[in-house]
N, C-alpha and C positions, 0 to 999 in steps of 0.2 A: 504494500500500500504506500509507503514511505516514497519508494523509487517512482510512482507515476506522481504521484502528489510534487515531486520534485520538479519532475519535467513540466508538468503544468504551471508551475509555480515562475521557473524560471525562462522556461522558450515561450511559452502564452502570455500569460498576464504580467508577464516585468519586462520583457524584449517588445512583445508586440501587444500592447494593452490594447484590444480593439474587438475582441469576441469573448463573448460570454457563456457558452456553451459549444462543448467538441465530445467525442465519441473516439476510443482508443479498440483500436484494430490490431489484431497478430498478424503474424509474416503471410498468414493465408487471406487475409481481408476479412475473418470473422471477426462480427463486434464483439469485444469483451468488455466495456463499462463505459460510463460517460462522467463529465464533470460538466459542474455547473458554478455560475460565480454571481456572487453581487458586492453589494456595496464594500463589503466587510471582510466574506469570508469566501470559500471555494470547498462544494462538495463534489466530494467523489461515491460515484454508484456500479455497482455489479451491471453485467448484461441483462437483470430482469428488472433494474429500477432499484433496487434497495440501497439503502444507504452503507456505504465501507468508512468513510473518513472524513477527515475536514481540514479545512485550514483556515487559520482566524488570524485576520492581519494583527500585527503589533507595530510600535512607532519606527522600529527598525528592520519589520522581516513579518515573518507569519510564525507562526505556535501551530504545528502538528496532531491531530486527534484522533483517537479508532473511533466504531460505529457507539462505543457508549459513551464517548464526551473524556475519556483518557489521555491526560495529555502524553505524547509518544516522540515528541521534540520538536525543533524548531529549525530555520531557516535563516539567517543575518542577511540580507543585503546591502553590498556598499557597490556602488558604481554599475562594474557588469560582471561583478562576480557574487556567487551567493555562496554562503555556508551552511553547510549541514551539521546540528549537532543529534547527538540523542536526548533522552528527559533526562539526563543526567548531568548534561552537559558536556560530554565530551565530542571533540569533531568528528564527525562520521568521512566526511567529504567536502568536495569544492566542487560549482559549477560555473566555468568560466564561458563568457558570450566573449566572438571577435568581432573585427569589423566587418567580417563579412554575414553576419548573423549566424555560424553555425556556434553551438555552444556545448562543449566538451566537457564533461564529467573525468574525475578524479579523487582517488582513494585517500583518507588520512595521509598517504603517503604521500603523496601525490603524483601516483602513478595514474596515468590515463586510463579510464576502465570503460567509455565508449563516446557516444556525440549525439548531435541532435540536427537534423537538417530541415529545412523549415523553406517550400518551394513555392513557384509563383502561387501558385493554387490555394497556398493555407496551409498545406499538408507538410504538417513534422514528420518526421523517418528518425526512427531511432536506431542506434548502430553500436555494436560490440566494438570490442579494442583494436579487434583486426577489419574491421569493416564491414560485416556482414550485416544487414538488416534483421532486426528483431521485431517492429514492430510499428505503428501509425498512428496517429493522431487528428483528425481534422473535424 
C-alpha cells in the first residue's frame, strides 16, 4: 500500500497537480485499484471500491494511513524530492523528480530501486531497476 500511495503522492499530485482521480493497472492492463484526492487528503481503493489507505497532507508532506485510520508513516517534501519515512520515523526511501519529469525511487541506501515515467497521455509506467515495466497508472 505504502509503495502506490508513494507514486501517487509524488508523480501525480506534487509533479503534476492537475487530476484528481486515476486507476492503477499491472503489466497486463488489469485494473487493480484506484485513488482519489481532495482538498486535504488522497484515498487509495482495491479493484472492487473498498477503501486500503490514505494520505493526509501535513504542513510539510503527507502522514500515511491503513484502511483503519493507523498511522503507517509519512512523506517530507522539499523541492523535487520527497522522503519516505516509517511511523517510526526512520527513512524508508527517497523519490527524486528530474527535469525531465521522470522521477526515480531509491533505497535508504540510496540505491536506485526503479522510476516513474509519466507520457503525453497522462499515463505513469512504473519501472524496476533494470527497466522492465511493472505497472500503470492513468
Amino acid at each position: 500500500m505504502i509503495k502506490f500511495l508513494t507514486i501517487l503522492l509524488s508523480v501525480v499530485f506534487i509533479s503534476a497537480n492537475t487530476c484528481f482521480a486515476m486507476n492503477a493497472y499491472n503489466r497486463y492492463g488489469q485494473k487493480t485499484g484506484s485513488f482519489r484526492k481532495s482538498a486535504s487528503s488522497i484515498n487509495q481503493y482495491d479493484k472492487s471500491g473498498k477503501k486500503t489507505g490514505s494520505l493526509k497532507k501535513t504542513t510539510d508532506g503527507y502522514n500515511s494511513y491503513d484502511k483503519n485510520g493507523t498511522k503507517t508513516g509519512s512523506y517530507k517534501i522539499n523541492g523535487n524530492t520527497t522522503t519516505q519515512y516509517d511511523k517510526y520515523g526512520s527513512k524508508v526511501g527517497t523519490y527524486k523528480t528530474n527535469s525531465n519529469g521522470v522521477t526515480n525511487s531509491y533505497n535508504k541506501y540510496g540505491q536506485k530501486t526503479g522510476s516513474f515515467k509519466k507520457d503525453s497521455s497522462g499515463r505513469i509506467t512504473e519501472y524496476d531497476k533494470y527497466g522492465k515495466k511493472i505497472r500503470s497508472y492513468k
